[in-house]
N, C-alpha and C positions, 0 to 999 in steps of 0.2 A: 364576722369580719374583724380582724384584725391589725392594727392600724401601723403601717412601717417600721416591722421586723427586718431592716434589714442593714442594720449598724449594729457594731461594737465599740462600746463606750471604754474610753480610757480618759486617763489625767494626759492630759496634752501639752508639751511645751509649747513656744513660742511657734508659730507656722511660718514654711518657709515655702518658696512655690507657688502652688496656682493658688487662688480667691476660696476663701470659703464660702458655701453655698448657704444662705437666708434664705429657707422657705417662706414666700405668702402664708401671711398670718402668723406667726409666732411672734408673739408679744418683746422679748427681751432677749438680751444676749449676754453672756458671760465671756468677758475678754481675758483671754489667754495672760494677761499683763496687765497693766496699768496706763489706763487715757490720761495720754501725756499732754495733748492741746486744748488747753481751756476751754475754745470754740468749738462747740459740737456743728455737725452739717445742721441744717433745718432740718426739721422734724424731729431730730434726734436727742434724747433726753439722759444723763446721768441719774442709775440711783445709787444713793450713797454717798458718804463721804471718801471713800479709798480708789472709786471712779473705776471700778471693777467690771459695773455690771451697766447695760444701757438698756433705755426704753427706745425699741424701733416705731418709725415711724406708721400711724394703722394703715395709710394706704400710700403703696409704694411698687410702682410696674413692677414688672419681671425685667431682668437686663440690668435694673440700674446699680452701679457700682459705687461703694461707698470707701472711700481711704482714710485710715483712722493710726495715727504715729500712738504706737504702746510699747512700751518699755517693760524686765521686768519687777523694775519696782522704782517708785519716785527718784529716789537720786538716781538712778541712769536713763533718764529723761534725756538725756544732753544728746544721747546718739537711740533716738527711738528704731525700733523695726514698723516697718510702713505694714499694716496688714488690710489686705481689701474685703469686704463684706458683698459677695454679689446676690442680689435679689433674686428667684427662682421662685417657679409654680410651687402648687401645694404640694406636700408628702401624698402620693396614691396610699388607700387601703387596701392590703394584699391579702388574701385567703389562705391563710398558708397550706389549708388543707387540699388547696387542688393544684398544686405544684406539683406538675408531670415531667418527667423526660423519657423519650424516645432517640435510645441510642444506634438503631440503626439507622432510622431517618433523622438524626441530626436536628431533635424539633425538641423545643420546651416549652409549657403550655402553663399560664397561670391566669387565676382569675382574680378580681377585685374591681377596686372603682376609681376612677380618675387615672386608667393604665394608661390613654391611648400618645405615643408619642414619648413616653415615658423612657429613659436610659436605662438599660438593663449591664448589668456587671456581673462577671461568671468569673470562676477560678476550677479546675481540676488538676490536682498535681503543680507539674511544673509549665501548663500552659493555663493562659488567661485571654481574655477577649471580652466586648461589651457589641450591644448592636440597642434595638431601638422599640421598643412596643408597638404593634401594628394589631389595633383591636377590629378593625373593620365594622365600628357604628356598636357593640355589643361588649360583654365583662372578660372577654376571654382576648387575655393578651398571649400571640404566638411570635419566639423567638428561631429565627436559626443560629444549631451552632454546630461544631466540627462533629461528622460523624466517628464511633470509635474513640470518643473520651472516657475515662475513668470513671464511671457512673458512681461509683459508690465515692469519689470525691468532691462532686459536685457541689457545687455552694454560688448562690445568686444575691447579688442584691439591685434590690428596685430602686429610682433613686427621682427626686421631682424633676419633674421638665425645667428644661434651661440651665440643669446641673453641666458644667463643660466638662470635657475629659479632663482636662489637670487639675480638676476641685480634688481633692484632698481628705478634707474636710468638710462639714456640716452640723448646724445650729439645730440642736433637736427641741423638741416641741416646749421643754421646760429651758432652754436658751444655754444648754452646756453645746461645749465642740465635743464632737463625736468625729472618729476616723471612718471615712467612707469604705468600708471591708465588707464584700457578700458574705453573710451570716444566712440565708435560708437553703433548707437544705431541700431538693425533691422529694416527696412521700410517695411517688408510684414511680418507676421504672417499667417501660411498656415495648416490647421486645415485639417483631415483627417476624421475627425467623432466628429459631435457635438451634437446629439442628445444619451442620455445614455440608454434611453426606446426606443425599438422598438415596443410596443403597449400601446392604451389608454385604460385602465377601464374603465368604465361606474360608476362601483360601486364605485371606491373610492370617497370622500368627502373632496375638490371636485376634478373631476378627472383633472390630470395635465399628464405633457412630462415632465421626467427631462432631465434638458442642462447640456453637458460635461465640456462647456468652457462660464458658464454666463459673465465674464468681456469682451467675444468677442461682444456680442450682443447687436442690441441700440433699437430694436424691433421689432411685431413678430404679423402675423397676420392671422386670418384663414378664411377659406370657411363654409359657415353654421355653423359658430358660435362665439363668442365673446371670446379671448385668450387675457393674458395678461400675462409680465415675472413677474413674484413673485421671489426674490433670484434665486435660482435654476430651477425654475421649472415654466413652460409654463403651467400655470392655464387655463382650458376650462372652459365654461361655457354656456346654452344655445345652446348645440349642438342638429341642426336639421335638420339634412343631410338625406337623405337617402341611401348613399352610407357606404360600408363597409369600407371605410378609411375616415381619416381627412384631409385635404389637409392644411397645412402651410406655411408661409412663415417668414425666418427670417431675418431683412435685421440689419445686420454686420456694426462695428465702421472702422474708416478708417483704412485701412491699415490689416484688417483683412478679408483673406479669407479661403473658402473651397472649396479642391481639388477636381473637379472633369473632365470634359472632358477639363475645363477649369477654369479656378480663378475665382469661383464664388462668390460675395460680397453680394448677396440675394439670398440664396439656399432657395430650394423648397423642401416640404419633405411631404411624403405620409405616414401616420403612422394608421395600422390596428387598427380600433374602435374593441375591445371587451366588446358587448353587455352582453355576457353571461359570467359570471366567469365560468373560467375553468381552473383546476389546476392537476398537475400527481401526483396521491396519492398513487403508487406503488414502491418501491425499482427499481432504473436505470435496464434497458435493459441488455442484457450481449453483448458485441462485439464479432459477428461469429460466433452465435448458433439463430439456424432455429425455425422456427414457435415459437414466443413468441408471451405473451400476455401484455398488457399495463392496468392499471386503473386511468381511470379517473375522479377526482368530480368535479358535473355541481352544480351551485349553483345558489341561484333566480331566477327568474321567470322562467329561461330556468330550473329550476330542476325538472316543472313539464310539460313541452312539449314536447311530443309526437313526434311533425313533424322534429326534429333536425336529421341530419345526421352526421357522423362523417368520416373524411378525417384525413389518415396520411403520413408520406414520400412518402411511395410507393402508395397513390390515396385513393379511395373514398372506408370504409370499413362499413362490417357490425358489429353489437356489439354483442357479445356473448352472455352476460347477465347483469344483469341491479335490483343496489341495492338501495331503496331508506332508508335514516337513519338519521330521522328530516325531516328537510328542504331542505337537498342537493339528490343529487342522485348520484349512484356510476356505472361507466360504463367500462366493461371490453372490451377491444379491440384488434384483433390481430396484430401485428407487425412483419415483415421480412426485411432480407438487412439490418441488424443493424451493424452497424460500428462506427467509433470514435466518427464523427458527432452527435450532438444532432437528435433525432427525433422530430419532428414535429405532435405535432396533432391539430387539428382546428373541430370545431362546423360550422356545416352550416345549413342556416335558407333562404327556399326559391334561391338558388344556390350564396346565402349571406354569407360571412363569421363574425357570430358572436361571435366568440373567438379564440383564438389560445394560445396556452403553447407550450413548449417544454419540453422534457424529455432527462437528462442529460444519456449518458452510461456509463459501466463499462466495464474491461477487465471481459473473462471467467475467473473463478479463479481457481488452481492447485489443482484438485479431491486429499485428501489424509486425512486420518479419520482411526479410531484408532477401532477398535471392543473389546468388555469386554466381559470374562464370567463369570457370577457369582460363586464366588468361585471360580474361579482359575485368572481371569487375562487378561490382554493383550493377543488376539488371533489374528492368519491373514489369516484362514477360516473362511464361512462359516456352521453353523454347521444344519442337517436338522432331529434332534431328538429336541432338544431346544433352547430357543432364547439367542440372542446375542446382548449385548447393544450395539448400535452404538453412537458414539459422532456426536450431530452437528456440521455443520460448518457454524459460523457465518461471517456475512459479513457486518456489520454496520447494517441497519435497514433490513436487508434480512436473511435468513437463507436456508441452503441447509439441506432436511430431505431426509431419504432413501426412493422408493417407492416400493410397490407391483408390480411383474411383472410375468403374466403369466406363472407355471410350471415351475418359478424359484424362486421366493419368496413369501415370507406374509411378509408386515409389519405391527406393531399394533403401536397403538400409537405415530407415528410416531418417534420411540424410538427404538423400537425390530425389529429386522427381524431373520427369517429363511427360511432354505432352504425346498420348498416343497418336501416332501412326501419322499420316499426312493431316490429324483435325486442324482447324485451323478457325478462330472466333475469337469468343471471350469467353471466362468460366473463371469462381472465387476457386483458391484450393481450399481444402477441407484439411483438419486437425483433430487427431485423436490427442485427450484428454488421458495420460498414464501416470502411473506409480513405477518409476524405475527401479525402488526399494524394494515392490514387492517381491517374495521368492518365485524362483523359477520361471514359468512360463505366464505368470500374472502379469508380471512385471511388462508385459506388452499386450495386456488385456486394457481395451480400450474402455475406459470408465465414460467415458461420455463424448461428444463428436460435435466440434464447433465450426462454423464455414466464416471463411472470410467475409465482410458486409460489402464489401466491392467487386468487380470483375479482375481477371487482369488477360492482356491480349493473350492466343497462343499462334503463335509461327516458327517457323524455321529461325536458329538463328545463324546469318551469313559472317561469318569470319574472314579475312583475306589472309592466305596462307601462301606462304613462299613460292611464287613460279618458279622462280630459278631454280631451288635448294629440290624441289619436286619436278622439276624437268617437265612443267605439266605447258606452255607453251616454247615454242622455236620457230627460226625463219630457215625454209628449206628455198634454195634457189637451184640452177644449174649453172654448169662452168662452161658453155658452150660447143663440149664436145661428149653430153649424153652422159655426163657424170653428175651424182649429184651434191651440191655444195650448202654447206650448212655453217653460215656464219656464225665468227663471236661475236657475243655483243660487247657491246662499248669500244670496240676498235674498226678500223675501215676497213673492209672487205670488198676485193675488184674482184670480178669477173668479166667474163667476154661480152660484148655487145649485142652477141647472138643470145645470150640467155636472157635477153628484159623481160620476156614474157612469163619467165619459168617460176617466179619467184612466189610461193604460199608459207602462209603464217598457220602452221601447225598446233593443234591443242589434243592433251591426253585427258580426257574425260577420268578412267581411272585412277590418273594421279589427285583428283581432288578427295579427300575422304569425306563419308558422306555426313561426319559431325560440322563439318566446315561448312554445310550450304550452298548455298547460291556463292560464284564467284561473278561479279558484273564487272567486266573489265572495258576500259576504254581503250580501243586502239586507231593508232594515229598515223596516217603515211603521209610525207610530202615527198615531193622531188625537188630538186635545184639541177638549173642546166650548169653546164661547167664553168660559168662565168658568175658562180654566186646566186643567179635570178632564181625566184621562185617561181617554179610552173600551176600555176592558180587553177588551170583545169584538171593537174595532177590529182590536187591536194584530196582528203576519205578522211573522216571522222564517221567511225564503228561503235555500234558500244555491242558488245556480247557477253551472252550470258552462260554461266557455264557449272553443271554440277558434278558429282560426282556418275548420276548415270541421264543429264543431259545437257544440249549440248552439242555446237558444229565440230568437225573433225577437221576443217582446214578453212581461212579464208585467202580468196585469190587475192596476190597486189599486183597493181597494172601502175598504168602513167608514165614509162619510161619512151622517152619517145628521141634523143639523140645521143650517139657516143659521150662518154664521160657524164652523162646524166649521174646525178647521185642521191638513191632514194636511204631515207632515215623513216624506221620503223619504231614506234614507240608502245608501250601495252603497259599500263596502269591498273590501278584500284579505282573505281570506282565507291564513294564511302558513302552510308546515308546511316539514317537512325537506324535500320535493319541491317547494315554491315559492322560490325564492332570491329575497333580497333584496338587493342591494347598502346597508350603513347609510349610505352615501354619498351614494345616491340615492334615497333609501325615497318610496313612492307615495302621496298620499292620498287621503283618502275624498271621494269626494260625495256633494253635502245638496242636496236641494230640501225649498221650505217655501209648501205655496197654500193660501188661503185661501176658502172657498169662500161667498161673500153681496155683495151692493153695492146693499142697499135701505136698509139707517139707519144709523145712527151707535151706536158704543158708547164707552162713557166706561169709562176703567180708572183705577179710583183706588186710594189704599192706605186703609188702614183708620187709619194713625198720623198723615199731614199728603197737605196736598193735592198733586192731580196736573194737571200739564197734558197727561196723553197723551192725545191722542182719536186713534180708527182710524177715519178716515171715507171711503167707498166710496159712488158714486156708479154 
């Protein structure tokens, strides 16, 4: 053991800033100056006549802060510097010799006695940081610090407990100031992973391994073929093995190893040759959806062989189907058991493995998609008269499109879906999982198939569509001599008195188109006798329904029951959550208004001043 190594002693001026740290138990102290105040604190002792150096008191907490005015020499006494002496635990004994760092895990590991709690101060380059000893009851104090520091600059110092961060300075054991600087340096560097490539290409130019930690390594050497370190990267060259792996070996500068059953100082390492490029040219996998499929492109010389197999996580598969485009070829494969883990696929040549890739996955993503109808809108049916825009839902290089499914949909285009045929219920839609990227006819090869978690209705959807503009109702009456008369609407229409009976409200079935649906129309007769009054036995409230192939062809209007009676016919929309309306476009109603007499004349006057209205029919 060795006892705090971990200062660098200099001649010091005058200190300016934080307290110097007094360790428990050091006898005396060497003041930077000259004890300018006659009165020492209690306990406190001068030796000497020059007042240089002081005897500390032998028992004194931790914490306590001592103020002592030093100058530095007698005559400038007049204007002392205040310097504080703060009391602190004892200096810990550090080992120097078991000073580790692990610079992938970011972990520093020293042993000694009196660590636990103890301030730890580090420096590499142009970064620094301090944290705190955490022994856990044993001699082995563990630090965290930044992963990725400059290992070979490292430098730590240990420091006693109740040392603050702005000490500075510290009274070492013979009672000089020392500058608080990390002075120990690590003796083992302990590597976790030094190779950054887990496979060799063939293809690159030319092919290399790159190294995690090149300043660990002093050289490197291989089986069946001539390697050499270039900066970063373990250059092959001259590979002629015939095994599916490289065998290497790198043998490590002193003091540098890698972790494995033991402190390895020339690790060995096995790194799969990839003869064949092979690379995943499909959108990621989904996590926790069944029977998916993978594509993969084989490239050079393997892009035009036959005898390759292909192996994924779950073992040895067949390929689906198989696109060639150029020079590469495109190979579809199924995949199961997909979860967070990358998947795995590999080429095998002769029970050889000549390539291997991996395919990153994704989470399922939250089924929810918006359906449009033309001209009206936002809908959250299905409708199984006409189609319904679906939104995609994109996912980075992927997209989810609606699919076809059996006596419950069509989709077209990957764009529209309906419901087939009259079904009519509930049912989720379903979505193909695609690679719109992919070439050719991949590009709509369905990689995996997700269903909505909820239902949505499916019915008819009923639209109101222009009567008038579609001629699809009229009011046919007679003119009293066997002809027949067909009012306009919104103006008053006479006829003879003989035709009250003649009068039907006509509908064309055909004029409705059958994406429109259902037309539920309200139709409304009153009559008024010729003095205003409304005839109460007259009055018919209708609702009819009407589609393109059903549907009345005419209803009778009655209630005319004296000369100049005058019936008003009215025929509306009927709207509900199953009629959509566009507010954009909203539909209105028609009016017819006949009058039924053209034998005299009637005067309509007001009872307050006079009128010129006469209604006169001939």
């Amino acid at each position: 053991m060795l006892p705090h190594l971990l200062l660098t002693l200099a001649a010091l001026p005058l200190p300016s800033g934080g307290p110097i740290a007094l360790p428990t138990g050091v006898a005396t102290v060497e003041l930077p100056g000259v004890l300018c105040d006659a009165e020492l604190p209690a306990g406190w002792q001068a030796l000497g006549a020059d007042r240089r150096r002081l005897k500390a008191p032998p028992t004194q907490p931790p914490g306590t802060e001592t103020a002592l005015p030093v100058a530095p020499a007698a005559e400038a006494c007049g204007e002392p510097a205040p310097v504080t002496l703060l009391t602190v635990g004892a200096p810990p004994a550090i080992d120097a010799a078991s000073i580790a760092f692990f610079p992938d895990t970011g972990r520093l590991e020293l042993k000694g006695r009196g660590l636990d709690g103890t301030p730890v101060r580090w420096s590499a380059g142009d970064q620094a940081g301090a944290d705190t000893c955490v022994t856990g009851g044993t001699d082995t104090c563990a630090v965290s610090l930044p992963k990725g520091l400059a290992a070979d600059q490292l430098v730590v110092g240990v420091l006693p407990p109740g040392t603050p961060p702005a000490a500075q300075r510290l009274v070492s054991a013979s009672g000089a100031l020392v500058a608080i600087e990390p002075a120990l340096r690590p003796v083992r560097f302990v590597l976790t992973a030094l190779l950054s490539s887990d496979l060799l290409s063939l293809e690159r130019d030319p092919p290399s391994i790159k190294v995690k930690h090149p300043e660990a390594v002093e050289s490197v050497t291989c089986v069946d073929a001539d390697c050499a370190l270039e900066d970063d990267l373990v250059v092959v060259r001259r590979e002629h093995g015939a095994d599916s792996d490289l065998e290497l070996r790198l043998r490590l500068k002193p003091h540098w190893f890698v972790q494995g059953a033991t402190l390895e100082p020339s690790p060995s390492f096995r790194v799969p040759i990839q003869r064949c490029p092979l690379q995943v040219a499909s959108p990621p996998p989904l996590q926790g959806v069944a029977d998916q499929k993978v594509v993969v492109r084989v490239g050079g010389l393997c892009a035009r062989d036959e005898a390759l197999a292909f192996e994924t996580s779950a073992g040895r598969v067949a390929p689906l189907k198989a696109l060639t485009v150029g020079a590469e070829r495109y190979v579809v494969l199924p995949i199961s058991g997909v979860s967070a883990a990358d998947q795995t696929v590999r080429v095998v040549r002769n029970e050889r493995v000549w390539g291997q890739t991996a395919a990153s996955t994704r989470p399922a993503p939250a089924l929810h998609t918006t359906l449009r109808l033309d001209g009206v809108g936002p809908v959250d049916f299905v409708p199984n008269n006409r189609d319904v825009d679906v939104e995609p839902i994109r996912l980075g290089d992927a997209v989810l499109e609606p699919v076809s499914v059996d006596d419950l949909f069509r989709v077209t285009g990957g764009r529209t879906v309906r419901a087939s045929g009259a079904v009519s219920g509930h049912a989720p839609l379903r979505f193909a999982y695609r690679g719109p990227s992919l070439p050719g006819e991949l590009a709509s090869l369905t990689l995996a198939q997700l269903t909505e978690p909820f239902d949505r209705e499916l019915h008819a959807a009923d639209t109101p569509v222009d009567l008038a503009a579609r001629h699809a109702v009229w009011l046919e009456c007679g003119d009293g001599e066997g002809h027949v008369l067909t009012p306009e609407r919104n103006v008053t229409t006479t006829t003879s008195f003989r035709a009250r009976t003649t009068c039907r409200l006509r509908f064309d079935r055909a004029a409705v188109p059958p994406e429109a649906g259902r037309q539920v129309l309200a139709v409304r007769v009153r009559v008024f006798s010729a003095d205003g009054a409304p005839r109460t036995d007259a009055s018919r409230d209708q609702r009819v329904v009407l589609s393109h192939d059903h549907g009345p062809g005419e209803v009778l209007v009655e209630g005319i029951a004296e000369a100049f009676d005058r019936l008003v016919v009215t025929v509306s929309h009927v709207v509900d959550a199953q009629r959509l309306v566009d507010d954009a476009n909203t539909v209105d109603g028609l009016r017819w208004t006949v009058v039924f007499g053209t034998q005299r004349a009637r005067l309509y006057a007001s009872a307050t001043f006079p009128s010129g209205l006469f209604r006169v029919a001939e």
